[in-house]
C-alpha positions in Angstrom: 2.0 12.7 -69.4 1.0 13.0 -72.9 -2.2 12.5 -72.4 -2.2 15.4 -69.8 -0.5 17.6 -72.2 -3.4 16.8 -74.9 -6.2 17.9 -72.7 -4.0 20.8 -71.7 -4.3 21.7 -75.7 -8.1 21.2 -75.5 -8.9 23.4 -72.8 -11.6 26.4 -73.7 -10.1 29.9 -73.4 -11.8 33.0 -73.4 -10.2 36.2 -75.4 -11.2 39.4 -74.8 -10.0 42.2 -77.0 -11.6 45.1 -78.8 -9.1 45.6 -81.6 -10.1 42.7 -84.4 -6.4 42.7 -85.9 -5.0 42.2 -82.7 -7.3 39.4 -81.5 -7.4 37.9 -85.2 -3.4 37.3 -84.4 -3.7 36.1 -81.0 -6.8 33.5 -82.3 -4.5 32.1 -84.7 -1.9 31.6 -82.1 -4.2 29.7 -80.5 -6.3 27.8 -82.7 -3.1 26.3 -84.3 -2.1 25.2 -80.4 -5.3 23.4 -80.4 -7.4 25.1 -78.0 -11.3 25.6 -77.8 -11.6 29.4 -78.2 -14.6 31.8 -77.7 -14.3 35.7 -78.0 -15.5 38.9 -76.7 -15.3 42.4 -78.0 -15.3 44.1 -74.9 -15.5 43.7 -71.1 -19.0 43.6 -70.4 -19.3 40.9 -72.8 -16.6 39.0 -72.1 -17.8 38.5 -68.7 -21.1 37.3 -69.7 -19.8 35.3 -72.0 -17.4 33.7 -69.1 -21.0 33.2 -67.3 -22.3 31.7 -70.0 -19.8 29.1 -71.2 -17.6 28.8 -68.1 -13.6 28.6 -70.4 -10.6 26.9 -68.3 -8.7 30.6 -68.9 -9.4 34.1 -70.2 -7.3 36.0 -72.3 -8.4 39.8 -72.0 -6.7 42.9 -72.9 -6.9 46.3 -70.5 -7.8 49.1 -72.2 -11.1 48.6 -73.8 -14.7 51.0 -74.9 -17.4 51.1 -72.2 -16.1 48.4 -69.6 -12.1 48.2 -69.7 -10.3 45.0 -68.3 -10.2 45.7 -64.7 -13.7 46.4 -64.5 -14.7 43.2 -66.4 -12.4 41.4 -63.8 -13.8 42.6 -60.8 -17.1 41.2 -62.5 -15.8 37.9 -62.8 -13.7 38.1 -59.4 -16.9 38.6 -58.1 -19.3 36.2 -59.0 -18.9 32.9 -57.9 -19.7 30.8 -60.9 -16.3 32.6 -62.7 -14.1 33.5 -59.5 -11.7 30.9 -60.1 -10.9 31.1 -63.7 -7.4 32.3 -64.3 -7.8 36.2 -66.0 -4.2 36.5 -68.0 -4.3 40.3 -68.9 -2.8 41.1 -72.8 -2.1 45.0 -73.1 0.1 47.3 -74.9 1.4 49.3 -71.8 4.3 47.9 -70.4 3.3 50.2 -66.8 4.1 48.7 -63.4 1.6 51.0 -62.3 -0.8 49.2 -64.8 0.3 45.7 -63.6 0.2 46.0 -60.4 -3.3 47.1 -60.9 -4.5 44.4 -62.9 -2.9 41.8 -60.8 -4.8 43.3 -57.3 -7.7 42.8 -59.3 -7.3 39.2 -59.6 -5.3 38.7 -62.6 -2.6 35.7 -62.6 -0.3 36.9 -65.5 0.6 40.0 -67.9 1.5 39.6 -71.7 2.7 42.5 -73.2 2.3 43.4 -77.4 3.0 42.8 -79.7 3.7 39.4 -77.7 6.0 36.4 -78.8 3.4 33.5 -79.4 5.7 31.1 -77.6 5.3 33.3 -74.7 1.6 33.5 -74.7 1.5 29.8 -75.2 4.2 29.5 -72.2 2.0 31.5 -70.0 -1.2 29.6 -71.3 0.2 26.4 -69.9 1.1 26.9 -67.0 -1.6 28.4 -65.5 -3.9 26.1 -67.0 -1.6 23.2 -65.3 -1.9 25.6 -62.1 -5.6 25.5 -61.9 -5.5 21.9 -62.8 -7.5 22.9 -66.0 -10.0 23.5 -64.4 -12.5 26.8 -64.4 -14.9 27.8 -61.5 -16.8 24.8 -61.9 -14.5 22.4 -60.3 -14.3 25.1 -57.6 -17.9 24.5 -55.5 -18.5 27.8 -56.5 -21.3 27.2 -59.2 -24.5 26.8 -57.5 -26.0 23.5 -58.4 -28.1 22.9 -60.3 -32.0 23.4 -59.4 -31.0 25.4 -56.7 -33.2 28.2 -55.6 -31.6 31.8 -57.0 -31.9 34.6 -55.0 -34.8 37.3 -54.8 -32.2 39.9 -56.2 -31.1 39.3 -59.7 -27.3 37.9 -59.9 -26.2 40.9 -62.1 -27.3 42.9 -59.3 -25.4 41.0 -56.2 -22.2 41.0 -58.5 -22.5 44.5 -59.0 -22.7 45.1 -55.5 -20.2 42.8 -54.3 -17.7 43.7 -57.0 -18.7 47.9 -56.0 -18.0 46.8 -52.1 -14.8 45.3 -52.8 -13.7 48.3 -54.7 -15.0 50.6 -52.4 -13.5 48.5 -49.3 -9.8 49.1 -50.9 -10.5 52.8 -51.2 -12.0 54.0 -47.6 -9.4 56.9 -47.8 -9.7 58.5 -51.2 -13.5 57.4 -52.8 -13.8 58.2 -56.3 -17.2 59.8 -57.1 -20.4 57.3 -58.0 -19.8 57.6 -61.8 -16.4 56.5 -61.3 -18.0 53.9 -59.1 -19.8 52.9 -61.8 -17.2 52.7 -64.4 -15.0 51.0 -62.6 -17.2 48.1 -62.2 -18.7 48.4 -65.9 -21.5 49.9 -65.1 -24.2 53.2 -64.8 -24.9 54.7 -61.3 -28.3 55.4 -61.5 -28.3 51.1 -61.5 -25.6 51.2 -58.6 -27.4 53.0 -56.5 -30.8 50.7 -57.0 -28.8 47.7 -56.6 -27.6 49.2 -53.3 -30.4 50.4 -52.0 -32.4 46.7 -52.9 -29.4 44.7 -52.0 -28.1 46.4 -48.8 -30.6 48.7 -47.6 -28.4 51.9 -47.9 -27.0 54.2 -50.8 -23.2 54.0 -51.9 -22.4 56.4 -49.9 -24.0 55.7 -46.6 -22.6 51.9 -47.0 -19.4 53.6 -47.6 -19.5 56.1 -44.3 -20.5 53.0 -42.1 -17.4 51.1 -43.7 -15.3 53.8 -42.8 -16.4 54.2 -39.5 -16.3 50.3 -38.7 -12.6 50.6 -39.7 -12.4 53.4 -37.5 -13.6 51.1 -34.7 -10.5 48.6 -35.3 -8.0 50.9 -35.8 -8.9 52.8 -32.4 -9.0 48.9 -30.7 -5.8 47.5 -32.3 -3.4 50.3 -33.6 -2.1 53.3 -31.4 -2.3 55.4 -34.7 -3.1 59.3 -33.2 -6.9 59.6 -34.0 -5.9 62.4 -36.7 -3.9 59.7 -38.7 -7.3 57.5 -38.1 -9.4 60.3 -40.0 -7.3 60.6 -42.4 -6.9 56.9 -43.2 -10.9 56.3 -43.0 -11.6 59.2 -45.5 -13.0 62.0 -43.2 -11.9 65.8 -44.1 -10.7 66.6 -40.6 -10.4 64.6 -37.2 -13.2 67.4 -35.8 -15.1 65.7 -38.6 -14.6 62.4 -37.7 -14.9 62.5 -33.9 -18.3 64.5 -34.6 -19.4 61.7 -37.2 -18.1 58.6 -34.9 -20.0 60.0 -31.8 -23.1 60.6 -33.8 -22.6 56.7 -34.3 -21.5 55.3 -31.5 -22.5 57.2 -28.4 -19.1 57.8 -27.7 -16.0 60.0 -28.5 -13.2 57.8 -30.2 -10.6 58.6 -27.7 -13.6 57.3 -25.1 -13.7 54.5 -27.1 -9.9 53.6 -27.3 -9.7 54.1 -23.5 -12.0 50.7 -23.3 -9.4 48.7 -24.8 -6.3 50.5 -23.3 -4.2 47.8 -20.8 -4.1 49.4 -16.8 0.0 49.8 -16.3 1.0 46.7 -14.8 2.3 47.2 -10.8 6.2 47.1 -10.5 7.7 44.1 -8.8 8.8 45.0 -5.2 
């Protein structure tokens, strides 16, 4: 047991945080606990950083410059190589809203400043003894070494995978492709080129074939009226919709549902 709890104390950790007196604080905390420590002063950075050095645990705040927290998590939810390193998120809001959000984004815990350093330590250990002090590496997720990378760059396919996951949750209400782009710490002019190299099809067209495709199972499996259904899959109207899903699929939607409709069953004599 102690010698669990020692390499518990010499596990890497990652902080992320954009104000220097805040983070000189938390680096204290935690170089006197013994840990390894690496810093970032802003999203972007602190997920290639992650790339880069792979820490047991990251220690980020929220509300950063260019690329805030959740869009630096989505990064690192999104790659492979960083996917399973625990993302604690250290903020100054105390907003449900705000946690909520971070934690559907992948995050494992919420510390709240000013913070108590026994509770950041707390919180430290026990989701480094959750992941079994391990980061993404002891996952499989890492490619091996000397294998062949893809022909699109990996910033690209993380972008685009982080951007589809986002977009996925969001088939009802789409922000617009700058808000795309921020979201996911990025520009849109290279959104859309990643799209278009990666997938074949703007933002937007992957996002009206998403939203018909869900349109598709909710006709199959849900009796939701087909005006609920245009309204869950983003479309302004269900004239809209029905015009858009024929143009698609050669058939109307309540055509469609109709395939998948049970026959009454005969009543027993």
């Amino acid at each position: 047991m102690p010698h669990r709890f020692s390499a518990l104390r010499r596990a890497h950790i990652l902080v992320v945080d954009d104000n220097v007196e805040e983070l000189k604080l938390l680096l204290e905390v935690l170089r006197q606990a013994g840990y390894q420590l690496s810093v970032a002063f802003s999203g972007l950075e602190g997920y290639r950083r992650a790339l880069a050095r792979l820490p047991q645990l990251i220690l980020m705040d929220v509300r950063m410059g260019d690329t805030d927290g959740f869009a630096a998590c989505r990064l690192l939810k999104a790659d492979p190589a960083t996917a399973g390193i625990p993302v604690i998120f250290v903020t100054a809001s105390n907003s449900l809203e705000e946690r909520l959000t971070g934690l559907s984004e992948g995050a494992v815990d919420y510390v709240v400043k000013p913070f108590e350093p026994s509770e950041v330590l707390a919180r430290v250990r026990i989701h480094l003894k959750l992941a079994g002090h391990g980061s993404a590496m002891s996952t499989g997720l890492t490619p091996r070494p000397g294998e062949a990378l893809p022909a699109h760059s990996r910033a690209d396919q993380v972008l685009v995978q982080a951007a589809t996951v986002f977009l996925c949750d969001r088939l009802s209400r789409v922000p617009s492709l700058p808000e795309i782009a921020h979201h996911i710490g990025t520009h849109e002019k290279r959104l859309t080129r990643a799209f278009r190299e990666i997938k074949g099809v703007s933002v937007f067209e992957f996002v009206r074939e998403e939203r018909l495709r869900l349109a598709q199972r909710l006709l199959a499996e849900t009796s939701l009226p087909v005006t609920d259904i245009a309204n869950e899959t983003g479309f302004s109207s269900a004239a809209n919709f029905a015009t858009a899903f024929r143009a698609r699929f050669a058939v109307a939607p309540t055509s469609y549902r109709s395939r998948f409709l049970k026959p009454p069953q005969p009543l027993s004599p």
